[in-house]
Structures are given as C-alpha cells and as structure tokens.
VMD Tcl script that draws the C-alpha trace (Angstrom):
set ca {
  {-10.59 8.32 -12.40}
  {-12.52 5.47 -13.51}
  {-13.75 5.15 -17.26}
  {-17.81 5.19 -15.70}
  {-17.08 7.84 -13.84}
  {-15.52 9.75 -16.70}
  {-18.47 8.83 -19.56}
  {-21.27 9.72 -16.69}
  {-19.54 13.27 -16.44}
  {-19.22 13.51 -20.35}
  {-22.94 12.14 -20.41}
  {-23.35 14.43 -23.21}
  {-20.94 13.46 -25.52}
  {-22.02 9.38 -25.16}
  {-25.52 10.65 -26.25}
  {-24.45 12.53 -29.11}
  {-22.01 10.17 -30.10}
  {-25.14 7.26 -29.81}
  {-27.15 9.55 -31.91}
  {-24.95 10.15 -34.54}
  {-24.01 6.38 -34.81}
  {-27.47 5.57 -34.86}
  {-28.57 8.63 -37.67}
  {-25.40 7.68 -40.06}
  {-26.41 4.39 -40.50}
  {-25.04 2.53 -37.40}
  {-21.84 3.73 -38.23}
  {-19.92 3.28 -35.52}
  {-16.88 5.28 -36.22}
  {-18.46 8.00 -33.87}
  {-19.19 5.88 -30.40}
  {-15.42 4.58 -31.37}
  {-13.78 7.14 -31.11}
  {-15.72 8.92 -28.11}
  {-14.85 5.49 -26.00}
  {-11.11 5.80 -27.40}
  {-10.66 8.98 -26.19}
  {-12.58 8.55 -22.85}
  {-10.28 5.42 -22.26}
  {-6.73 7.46 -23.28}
  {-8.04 10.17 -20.79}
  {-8.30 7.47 -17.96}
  {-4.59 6.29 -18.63}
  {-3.34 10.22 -18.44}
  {-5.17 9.91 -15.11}
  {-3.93 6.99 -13.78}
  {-0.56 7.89 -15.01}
  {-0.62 11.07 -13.00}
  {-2.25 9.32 -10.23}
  {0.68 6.85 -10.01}
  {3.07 9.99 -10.52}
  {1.84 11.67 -7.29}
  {0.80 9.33 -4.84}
  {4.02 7.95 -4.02}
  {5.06 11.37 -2.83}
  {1.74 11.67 -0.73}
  {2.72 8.49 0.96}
  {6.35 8.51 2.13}
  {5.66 5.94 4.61}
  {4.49 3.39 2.26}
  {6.53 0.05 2.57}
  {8.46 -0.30 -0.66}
  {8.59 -4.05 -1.46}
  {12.17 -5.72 -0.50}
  {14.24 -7.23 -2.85}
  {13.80 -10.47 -0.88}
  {10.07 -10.15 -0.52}
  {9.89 -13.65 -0.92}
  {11.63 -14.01 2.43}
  {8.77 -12.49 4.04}
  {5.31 -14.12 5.33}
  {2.16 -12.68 5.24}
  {2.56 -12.41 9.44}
  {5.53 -10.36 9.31}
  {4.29 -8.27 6.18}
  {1.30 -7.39 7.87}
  {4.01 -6.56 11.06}
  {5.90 -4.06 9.08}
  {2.89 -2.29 7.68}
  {1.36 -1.90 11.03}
  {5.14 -0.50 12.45}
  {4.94 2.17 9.50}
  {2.31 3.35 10.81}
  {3.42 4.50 13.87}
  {7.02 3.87 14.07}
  {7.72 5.47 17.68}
  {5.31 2.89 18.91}
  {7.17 -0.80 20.01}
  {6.16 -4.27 19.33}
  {6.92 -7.11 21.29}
  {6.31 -10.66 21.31}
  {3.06 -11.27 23.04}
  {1.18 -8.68 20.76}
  {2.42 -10.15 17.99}
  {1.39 -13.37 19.62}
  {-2.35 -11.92 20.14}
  {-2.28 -10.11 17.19}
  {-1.74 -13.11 14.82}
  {-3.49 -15.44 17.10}
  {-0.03 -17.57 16.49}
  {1.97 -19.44 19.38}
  {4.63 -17.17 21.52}
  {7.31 -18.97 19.23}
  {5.75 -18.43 16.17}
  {5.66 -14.36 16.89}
  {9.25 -14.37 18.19}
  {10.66 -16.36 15.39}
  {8.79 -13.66 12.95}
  {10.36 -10.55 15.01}
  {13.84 -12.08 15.13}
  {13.64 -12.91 11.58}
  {12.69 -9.20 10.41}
  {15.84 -7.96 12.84}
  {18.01 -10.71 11.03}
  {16.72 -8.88 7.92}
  {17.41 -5.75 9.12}
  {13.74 -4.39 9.62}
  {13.74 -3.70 13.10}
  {15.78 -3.44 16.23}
  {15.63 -5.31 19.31}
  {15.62 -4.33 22.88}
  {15.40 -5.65 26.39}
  {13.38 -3.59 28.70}
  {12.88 -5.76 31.82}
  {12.14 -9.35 30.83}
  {10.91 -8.34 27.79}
  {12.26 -7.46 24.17}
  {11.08 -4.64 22.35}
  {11.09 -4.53 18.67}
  {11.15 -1.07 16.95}
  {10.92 -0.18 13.62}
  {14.62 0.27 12.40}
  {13.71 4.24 10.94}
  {12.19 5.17 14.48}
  {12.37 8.92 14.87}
  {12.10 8.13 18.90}
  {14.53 10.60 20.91}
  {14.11 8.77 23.90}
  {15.03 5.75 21.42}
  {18.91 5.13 23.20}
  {17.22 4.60 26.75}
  {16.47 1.37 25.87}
  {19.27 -0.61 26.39}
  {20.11 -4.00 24.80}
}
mol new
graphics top color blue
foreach p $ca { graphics top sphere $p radius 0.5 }
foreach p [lrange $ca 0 end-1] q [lrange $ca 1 end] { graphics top cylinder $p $q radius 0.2 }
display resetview
C-alpha cells in the first residue's frame, strides 16, 4: 500500500499529530513519529506483498542466470509464450510482431532453443517454436 494512501486512511491521526506539533510549540516529535510509523507500516506491506505475489503468479518468467544473453526481442518473446504456452510461435509472427527482418526473428527463436527456452518443430514448411514447459497433449504430433 502506498504511504498516501495509508496517511489519507489515517487522516485522523496526521491532523492530530499537526495539532499537537503545532499546540506544543512546533515540536515536532509528534508529526515524527506518526510519519515513522506510517512509513514502517508500508514496508510490513510491501514485505508481505513481495511474500505473496510470487505464489499468485507461477507463470512469471524468473530472470535467467544469463539474462544478459537475452535481447529485449526475445524477452518480450518469452513473456508473451508464458502467457499462453499451448499456443506456437513461428518465424513470420515474430517477424510481424517485432516489425524485424525474417532473419532477424529466426535468429532470435533459434537462439532461445540454443538456450534451451523453447522447442522447435517442422510442421509443413514451417517451424514451430513452443514454449519448452508446454502442457500440450497433442504436443508429440508435431514431428521434427
């Protein structure tokens, strides 16, 4: 919760805690330790916060070790394959996606199988890339 959001909903304590620093002689001790608290309150939150939202979001991409092996393109290609990881990718709608050349969206895809991110399949004349976790039963009909 944000610290606003937390002094607007303990409006009443700011106001006393202005009063009283204002009546005791602009001591200050009082709006001190109002703000201190308010602010240790928002840490508790945001510790919980970061306690339970990993668990809400299993599918969340967990940086790689090697992150630095990975462009923004193909980033932006894993998060998308997370979110629906039955669904396949192939070259051209990476290629439209990215608004890159055909080579430039196939050197991407091979490089995130090389890494281990996704598989590859032919299907036709085409490859298919699927996200390496796919829960897909009809997954083995594609053949390589």
């Amino acid at each position: 919760m944000p610290i606003s959001r937390r002094i607007y909903d303990t409006r009443g304590q700011y106001k006393r805690a202005y009063l009283y620093t204002r009546t005791d002689t602009f001591d200050l001790t009082y709006f001190i330790r109002y703000v201190i608290r308010v602010i240790d309150e928002s840490i508790a939150d945001l510790r919980q916060y970061m306690d339970v939202k990993p668990k809400e979001l299993p599918n969340m991409i967990t940086p790689p070790e090697s992150s630095d092996d990975l462009n923004l393109r193909q980033v932006a290609i894993l998060e998308l394959m997370m979110k629906d990881r039955d669904r396949p990718m192939t070259i051209k709608a990476v290629s439209g996606m990215h608004n890159v050349a055909y080579a430039t969206a196939r050197t991407d895809l091979l490089d995130l199988v090389d890494a281990g991110y996704l598989l590859k399949r032919k299907v036709g004349k085409e490859f298919l890339f699927f996200y390496r976790q796919s829960s897909n039963p009809n997954f083995s009909i594609y053949r390589e």
